[in-house]
N, C-alpha and C positions, 0 to 999 in steps of 0.2 A: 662709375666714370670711365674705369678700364674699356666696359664693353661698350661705352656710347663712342668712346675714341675707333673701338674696333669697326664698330659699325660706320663710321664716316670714313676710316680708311677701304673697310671694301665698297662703300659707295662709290668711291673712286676706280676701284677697280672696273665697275659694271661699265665705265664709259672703253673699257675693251671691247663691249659689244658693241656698241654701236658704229657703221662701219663712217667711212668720210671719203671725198675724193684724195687722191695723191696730189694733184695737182696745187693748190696751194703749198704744201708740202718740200715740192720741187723747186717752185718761185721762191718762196722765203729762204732755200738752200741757194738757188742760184744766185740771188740778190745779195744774201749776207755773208755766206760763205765764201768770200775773194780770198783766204790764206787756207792750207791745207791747215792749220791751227784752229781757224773759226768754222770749218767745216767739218772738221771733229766735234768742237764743242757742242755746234747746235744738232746733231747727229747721237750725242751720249743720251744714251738710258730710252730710247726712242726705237729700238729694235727694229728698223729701215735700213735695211741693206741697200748694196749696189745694184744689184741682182732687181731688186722691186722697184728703184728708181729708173731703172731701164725700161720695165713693164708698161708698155702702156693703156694696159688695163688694169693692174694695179691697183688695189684700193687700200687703205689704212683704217687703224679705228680713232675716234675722236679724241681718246688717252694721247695715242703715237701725237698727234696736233698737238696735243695740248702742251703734251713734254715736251715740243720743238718750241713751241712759245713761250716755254718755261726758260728755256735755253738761252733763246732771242735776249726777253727782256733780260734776262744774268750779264749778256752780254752787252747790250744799247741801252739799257733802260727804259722807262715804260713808253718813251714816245717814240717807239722803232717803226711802226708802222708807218709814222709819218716821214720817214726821210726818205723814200721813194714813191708818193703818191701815183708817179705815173701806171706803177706795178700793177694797183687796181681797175685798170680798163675793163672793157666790156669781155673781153678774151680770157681774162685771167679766171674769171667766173664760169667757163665751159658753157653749154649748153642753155643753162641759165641766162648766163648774159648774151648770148647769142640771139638766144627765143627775145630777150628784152628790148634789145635793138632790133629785130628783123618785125617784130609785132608791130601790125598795123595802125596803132595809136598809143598814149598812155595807159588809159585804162586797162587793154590788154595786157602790157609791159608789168602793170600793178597785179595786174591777174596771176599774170604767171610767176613774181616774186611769192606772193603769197600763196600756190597752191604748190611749187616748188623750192623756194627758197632752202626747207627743211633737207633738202635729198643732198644739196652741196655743202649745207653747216646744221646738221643734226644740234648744234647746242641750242638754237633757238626754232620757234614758227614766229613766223606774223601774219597779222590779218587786216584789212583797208575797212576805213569806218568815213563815208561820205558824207559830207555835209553840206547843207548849200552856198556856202561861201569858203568853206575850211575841207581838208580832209584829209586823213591821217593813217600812214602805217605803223603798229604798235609792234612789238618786239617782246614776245615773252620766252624765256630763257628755259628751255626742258631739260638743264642739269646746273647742280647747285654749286658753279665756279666760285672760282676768287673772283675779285674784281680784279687784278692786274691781268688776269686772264681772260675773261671775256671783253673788257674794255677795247684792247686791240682789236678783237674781232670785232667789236662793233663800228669802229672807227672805221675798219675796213670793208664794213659793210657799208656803211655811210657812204661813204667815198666812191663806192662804186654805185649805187643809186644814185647819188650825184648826179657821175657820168653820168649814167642813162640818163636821168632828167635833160640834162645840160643839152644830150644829141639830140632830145624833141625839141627843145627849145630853140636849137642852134644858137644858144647864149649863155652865159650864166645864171643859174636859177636863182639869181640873190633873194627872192619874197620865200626860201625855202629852209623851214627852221627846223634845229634837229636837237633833241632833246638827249642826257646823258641819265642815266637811272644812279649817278654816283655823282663823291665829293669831287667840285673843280680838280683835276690835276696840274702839275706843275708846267708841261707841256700843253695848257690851255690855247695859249698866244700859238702855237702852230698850228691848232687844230681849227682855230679860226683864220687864220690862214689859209688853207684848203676848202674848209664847208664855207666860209663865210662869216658875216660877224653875228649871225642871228642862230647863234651856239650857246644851250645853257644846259647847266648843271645841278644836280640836286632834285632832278624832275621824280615823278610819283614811276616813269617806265621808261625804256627806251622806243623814242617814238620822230618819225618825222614826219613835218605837217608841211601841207602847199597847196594853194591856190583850189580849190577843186573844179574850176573851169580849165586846166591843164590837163585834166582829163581824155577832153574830148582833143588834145593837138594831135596833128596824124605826123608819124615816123616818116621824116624824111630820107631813111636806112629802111622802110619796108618794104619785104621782099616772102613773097609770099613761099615759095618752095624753101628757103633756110628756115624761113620761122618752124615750116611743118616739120622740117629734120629737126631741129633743134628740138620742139615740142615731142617729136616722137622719142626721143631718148630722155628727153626728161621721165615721161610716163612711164618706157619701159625701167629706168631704175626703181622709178618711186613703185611700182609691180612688184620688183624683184625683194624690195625693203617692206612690201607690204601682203604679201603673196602668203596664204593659209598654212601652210607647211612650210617654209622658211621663217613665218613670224611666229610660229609654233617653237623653230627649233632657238631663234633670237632669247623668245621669255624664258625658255628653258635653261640658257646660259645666263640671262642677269639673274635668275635666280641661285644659279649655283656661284654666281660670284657674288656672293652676301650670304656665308656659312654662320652668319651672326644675326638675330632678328631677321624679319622680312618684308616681304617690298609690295603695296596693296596692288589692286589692279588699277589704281588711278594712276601709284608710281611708275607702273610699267608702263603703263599709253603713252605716258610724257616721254618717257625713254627710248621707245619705239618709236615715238612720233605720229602715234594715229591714238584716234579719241578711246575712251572706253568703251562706247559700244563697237565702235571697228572690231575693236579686240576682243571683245566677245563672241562677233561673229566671225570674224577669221580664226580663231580658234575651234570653236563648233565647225567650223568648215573643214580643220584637219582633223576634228576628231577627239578633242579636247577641252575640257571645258579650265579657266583659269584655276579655281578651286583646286580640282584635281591636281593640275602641274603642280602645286604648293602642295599639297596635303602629301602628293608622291618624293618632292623633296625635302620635306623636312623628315619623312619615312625616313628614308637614306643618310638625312643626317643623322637624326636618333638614334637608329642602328651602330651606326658608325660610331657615336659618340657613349653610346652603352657600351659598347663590344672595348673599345679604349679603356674603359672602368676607370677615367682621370679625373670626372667629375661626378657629381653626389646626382641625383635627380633634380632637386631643385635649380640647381646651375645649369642643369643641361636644360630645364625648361625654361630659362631665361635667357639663353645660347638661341632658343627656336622661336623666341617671341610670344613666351605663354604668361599670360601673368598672371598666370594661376598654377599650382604645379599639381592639381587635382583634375585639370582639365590636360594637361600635360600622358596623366596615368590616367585618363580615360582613353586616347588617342594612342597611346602604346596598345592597353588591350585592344581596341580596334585592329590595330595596324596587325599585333603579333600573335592576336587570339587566345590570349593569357596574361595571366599577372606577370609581372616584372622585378622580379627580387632586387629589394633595395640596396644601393650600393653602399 
């Protein structure tokens, strides 16, 4: 039980890798932080300096987010998101919502949630599943939150798809239902307030559905040269997050942040945010194959963890995710070219 505890604590840890925009970051400071008191608080344990909020190229990792909306809710409780809905405009979402509203129709708008959404909140992707009267964006979650903490981000993801819907519209999108993957919260009555009253809870995913002849409405905001800017910085981060030797050096780091057990290659795609065959092939592409990266860090653990002499063999083959401690001492002689005198 110790090391299952151990292994969900540095699970935690790997969302260091993953990197995030500042910018949310910055709005939830400048919005809630009105006393140098509450601008402390939601700033503890979140290692965000002055220094980086000035930057504005700036990036954080999804941990830093996560522990400022650890902070938040400590501070407001869990329906903080919603006391300044306006916060979530099309702006607050950078390039993202830019490309959203400047895109020449819905569909488009849907496009680009779904093939960048992941590059501004690394905890989810989503995908658009069309139907002929119905159609629906799903929301699947690539790191294993709490609910008080993904909830808000969903809220505020909500919220600003809204928006976008609402500017094609030039209306309210009241036929537009939004689905919660959790128990009603207590702050339900506000959240139906903002999305509307075709708000439920208890659903099988987080998902929102609308009309799928909205598809085809054209942006009354399209503008064909912001879009192409917008869309070109999209691409180039999602490059930069997904680029052969950068995503090389990513796996390299979730794997050394989990010195307990390890992490398959399906865990990593999710974590990464590109599928497993991506990561196959941008791997090979730097020269790497995933196998290797594991088999060369649990090398370095084992060393490490022999040379220590604090644990017997078999613990240290259950420390590297062997469940077998003879396949453990097969993979020593491998590694070391020799037997391993027992500790």
């Amino acid at each position: 039980m110790r090391l299952l505890h151990g292994i969900l604590r540095q699970m935690a840890e790997a969302l260091e890798q993953l990197p995030m925009s500042l910018g949310y970051f910055r709005l939830v400071l400048r919005c809630f932080g009105d006393t140098p008191e509450r601008q402390a608080a939601i700033l503890a344990g979140t290692g965000v300096t002055d220094e980086m909020l000035r930057d504005p190229s700036a990036d954080i990792s999804l941990f830093q987010q996560v522990r400022q909306i650890e902070n938040v809710t400590g501070l407001f409780g869990d329906g903080w998101a919603l006391r300044a809905p306006e916060m979530w405009n099309a702006s607050s979402h950078g390039p993202l919502g830019v490309a959203g509203i400047a895109a020449p129709d819905m569909a488009t708008m849907m496009d680009v949630i779904t093939q960048f959404g992941f590059v501004r909140a690394p905890f989810y992707r989503t995908s658009l599943r069309r139907g002929a009267d119905w159609s629906q964006v799903d929301y699947e979650l690539t790191v294993d939150l709490d609910e008080r903490l993904w909830r808000p981000m969903m809220e505020i993801s909500f919220m600003g798809i809204r928006a976008g819907i609402a500017s094609m519209l030039a209306a309210p999108p009241a036929e537009a239902r939004f689905s919660f993957a959790c128990a009603e919260p207590e702050h339900a009555p506000q959240v139906r307030a903002i999305l509307g009253d075709h708000v439920a809870y208890g659903a099988q995913r987080n998902a929102i559905r609308f009309p799928t002849a909205w598809l085809a409405l054209q942006s009354p905001f399209a503008d064909a040269t912001l879009y192409a800017v917008a869309l070109h910085e999209l691409q180039a981060a999602r490059a930069r997050l997904t680029a052969p030797v950068g995503l090389r050096g990513r796996v390299e780091r979730l794997l050394k942040s989990l010195p307990a057990g390890r992490l398959t290659a399906d865990e990593v795609a999710r974590l990464t945010g590109v599928s497993r065959r991506t990561l196959v092939r941008r791997l090979s592409e730097a020269g790497a194959g995933y196998r290797e990266l594991v088999d060369a860090e649990l090398r370095g653990r084992a060393e490490r963890l022999l040379r220590d002499g604090d644990l017997s063999h078999a613990q240290i083959a259950e420390q590297l995710g062997y469940t077998d401690p003879s396949s453990f001492s097969r993979a020593c002689r491998r590694w070391f070219r020799g037997p391993i005198a027992p500790s």
